[in-house]
C-alpha positions in Angstrom: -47.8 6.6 15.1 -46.8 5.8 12.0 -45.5 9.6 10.9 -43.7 9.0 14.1 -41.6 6.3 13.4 -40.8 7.4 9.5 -39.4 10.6 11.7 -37.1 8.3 13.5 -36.0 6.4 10.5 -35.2 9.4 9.3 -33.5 10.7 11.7 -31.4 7.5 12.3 -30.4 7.5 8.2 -29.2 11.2 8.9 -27.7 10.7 11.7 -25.5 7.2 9.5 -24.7 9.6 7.2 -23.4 12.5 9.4 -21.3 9.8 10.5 -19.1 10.4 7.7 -19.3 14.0 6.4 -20.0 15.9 9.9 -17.9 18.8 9.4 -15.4 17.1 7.1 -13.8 19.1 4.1 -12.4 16.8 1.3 -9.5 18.2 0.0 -7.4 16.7 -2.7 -3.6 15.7 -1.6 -0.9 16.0 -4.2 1.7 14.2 -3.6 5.6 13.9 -5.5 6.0 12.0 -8.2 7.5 8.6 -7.0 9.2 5.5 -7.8 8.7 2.4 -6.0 11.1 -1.0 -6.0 9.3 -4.5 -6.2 12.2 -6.5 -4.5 11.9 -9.5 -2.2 15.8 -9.8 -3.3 18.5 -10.4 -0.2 21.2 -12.0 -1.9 22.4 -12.5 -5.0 24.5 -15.0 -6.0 28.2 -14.3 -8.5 27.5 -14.9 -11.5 23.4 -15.0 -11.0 20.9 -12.7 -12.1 18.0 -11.3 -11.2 15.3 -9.3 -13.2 14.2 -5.8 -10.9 10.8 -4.3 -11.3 9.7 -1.0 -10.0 6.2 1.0 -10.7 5.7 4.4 -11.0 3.2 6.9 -9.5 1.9 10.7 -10.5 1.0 13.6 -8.2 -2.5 12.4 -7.4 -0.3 9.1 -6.2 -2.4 6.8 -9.4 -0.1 4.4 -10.9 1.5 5.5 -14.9 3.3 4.7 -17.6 7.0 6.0 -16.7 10.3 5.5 -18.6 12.5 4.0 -15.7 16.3 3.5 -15.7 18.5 1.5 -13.4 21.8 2.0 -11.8 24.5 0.1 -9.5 26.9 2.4 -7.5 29.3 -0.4 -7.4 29.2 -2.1 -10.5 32.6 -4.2 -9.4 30.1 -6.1 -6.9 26.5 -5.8 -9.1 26.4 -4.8 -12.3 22.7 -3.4 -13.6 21.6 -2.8 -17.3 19.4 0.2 -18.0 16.5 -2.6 -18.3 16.9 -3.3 -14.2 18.7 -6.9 -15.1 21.1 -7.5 -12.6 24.3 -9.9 -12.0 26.1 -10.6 -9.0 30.0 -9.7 -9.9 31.6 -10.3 -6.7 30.7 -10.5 -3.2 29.6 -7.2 -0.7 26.7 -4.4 -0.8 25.7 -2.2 -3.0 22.9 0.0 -3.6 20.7 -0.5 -6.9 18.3 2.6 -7.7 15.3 3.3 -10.1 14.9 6.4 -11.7 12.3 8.2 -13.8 12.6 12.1 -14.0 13.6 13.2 -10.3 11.6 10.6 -8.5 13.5 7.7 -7.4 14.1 5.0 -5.1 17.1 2.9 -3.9 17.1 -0.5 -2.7 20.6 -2.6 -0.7 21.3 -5.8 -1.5 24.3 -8.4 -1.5 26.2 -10.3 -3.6 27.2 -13.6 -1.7 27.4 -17.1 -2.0 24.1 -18.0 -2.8 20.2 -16.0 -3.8 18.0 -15.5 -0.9 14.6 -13.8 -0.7 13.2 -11.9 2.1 9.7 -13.0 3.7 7.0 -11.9 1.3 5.5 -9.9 4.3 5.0 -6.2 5.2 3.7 -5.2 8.6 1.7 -1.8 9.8 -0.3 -0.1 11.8 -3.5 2.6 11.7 -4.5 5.5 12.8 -7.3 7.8 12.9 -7.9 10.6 10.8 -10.0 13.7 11.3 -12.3 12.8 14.3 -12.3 9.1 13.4 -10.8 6.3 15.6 -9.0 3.7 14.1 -6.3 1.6 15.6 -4.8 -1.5 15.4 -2.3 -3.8 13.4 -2.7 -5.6 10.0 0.1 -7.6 7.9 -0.1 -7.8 4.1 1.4 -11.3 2.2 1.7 -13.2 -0.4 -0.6 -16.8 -0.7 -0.5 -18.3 -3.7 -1.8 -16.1 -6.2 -3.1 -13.8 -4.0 -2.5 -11.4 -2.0 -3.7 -11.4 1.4 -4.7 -8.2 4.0 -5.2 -9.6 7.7 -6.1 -7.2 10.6 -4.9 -8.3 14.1 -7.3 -9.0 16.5 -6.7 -5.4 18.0 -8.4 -3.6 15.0 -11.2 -0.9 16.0 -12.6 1.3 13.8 -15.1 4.0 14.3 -19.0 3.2 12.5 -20.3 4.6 9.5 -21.9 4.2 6.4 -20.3 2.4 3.4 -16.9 1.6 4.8 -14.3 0.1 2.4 -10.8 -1.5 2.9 -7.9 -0.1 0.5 -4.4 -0.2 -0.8 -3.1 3.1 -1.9 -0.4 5.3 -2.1 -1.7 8.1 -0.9 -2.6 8.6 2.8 -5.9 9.8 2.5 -7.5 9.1 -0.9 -8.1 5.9 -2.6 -7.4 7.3 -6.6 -4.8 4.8 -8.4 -5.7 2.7 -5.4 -7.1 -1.3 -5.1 -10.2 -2.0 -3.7 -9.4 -5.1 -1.6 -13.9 -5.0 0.0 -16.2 -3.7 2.2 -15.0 -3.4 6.1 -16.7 -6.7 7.3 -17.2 -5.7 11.0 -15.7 -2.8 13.0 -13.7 -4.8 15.4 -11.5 -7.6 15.4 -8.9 -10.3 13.4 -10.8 -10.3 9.8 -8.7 -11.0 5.9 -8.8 -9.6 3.0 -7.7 -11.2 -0.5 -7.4 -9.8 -3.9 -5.4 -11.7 -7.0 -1.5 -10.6 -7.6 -2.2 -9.9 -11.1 -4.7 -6.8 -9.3 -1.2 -5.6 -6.8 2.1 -6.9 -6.1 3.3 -7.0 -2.7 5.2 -3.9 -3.0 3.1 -1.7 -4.9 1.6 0.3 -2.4 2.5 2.1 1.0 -0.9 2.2 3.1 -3.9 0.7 4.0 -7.1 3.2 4.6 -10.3 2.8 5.5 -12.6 4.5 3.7 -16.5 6.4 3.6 -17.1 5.3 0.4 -20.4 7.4 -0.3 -18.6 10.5 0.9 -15.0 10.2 0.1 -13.4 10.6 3.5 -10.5 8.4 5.0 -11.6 7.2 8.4 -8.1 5.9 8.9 -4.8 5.4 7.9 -2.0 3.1 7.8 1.4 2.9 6.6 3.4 -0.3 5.9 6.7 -0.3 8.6 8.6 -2.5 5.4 
């Protein structure tokens, strides 16, 4: 009897961990090189300035050390130092972009009567990867100090061993990444919060869950914002 029931154990471990490699092949994604603008910025006042920030990220989507420069195509309405420090010259739109090599991004924003901030809130939704389901909505924002991860109460997510909850620029792998913890149940409204000095807002695209023991992406999620 008791041979019997150290089979089934055993068989029930295997059959956890199966779970998450089945037939899975883990294959390294490279990615472009990439820029990506911090900005909560609307509006900027004439005559005010404001201080951009943007972060860099390799092929293997891991943040680095990057030489960035700054640029206004209409300086008449904002003008931008190399540094990113901006001033509202007269009213209208312009675009303001960050550069380091050929990656880049470009961000619009207004010169007007007063500074205004967009809602420090960005919205998505997953998907399942492989021959995982994962659905559902979550919301990342700013509390505080921290920075707070909240799945809807639609979120399902397929079992398995070791699950994790990450921030990452990559779609599938979790290098250069922020843990934010483990999955706490596979259904449901649940939060997540890490400190801002660990990620900014902005500083990364998608949310995956994630086979830790294995290193497989059950799911997906990019941020609509």
């Amino acid at each position: 009897m008791k041979k019997i029931k150290f089979y089934i154990l055993i068989l029930l471990v295997s059959s956890a961990m199966l779970g998450c490699i089945g037939t899975d092949i883990v294959e390294d994604i490279i990615v472009n090189q990439s820029v990506s603008i911090s900005n909560r910025l609307e509006t900027l006042a004439v005559g005010d300035s404001y201080q951009f920030e943007a972060n860099f990220f390799d092929e293997m989507g891991e943040q680095a050390t990057a030489d960035i420069t700054w640029s206004s195509n209409n300086e008449a309405v904002m003008s931008i130092t190399a540094s990113g420090l901006a001033t509202g010259v007269s009213q209208g739109d312009v675009w303001i972009s960050a550069m380091s090599g050929v990656a880049r991004d470009s961000v619009m924003v207004s010169v007007g009567p007063s500074t205004t901030f967009a809602a420090a809130e960005r919205t998505g939704s997953f998907v399942g990867l492989r021959d995982y389901n994962v659905s559902g909505n979550f919301t990342l924002t700013e509390d505080g100090d921290n920075l707070v991860l909240t799945f809807a109460s639609n979120f399902m997510a397929s079992r398995g061993p070791g699950l994790f909850v990450y921030l990452s620029n990559n779609s599938t792998r979790v290098n250069g990444g922020v843990e934010m913890g483990q999955l706490m149940q596979n259904s449901g409204a649940q939060t997540y919060t890490i400190a801002l000095t660990e990620a900014q807002l902005d500083t990364y695209n998608h949310v995956l869950i994630y086979c830790k023991p294995f290193g497989v992406a059950f799911g997906t999620g990019q941020f609509d914002n």
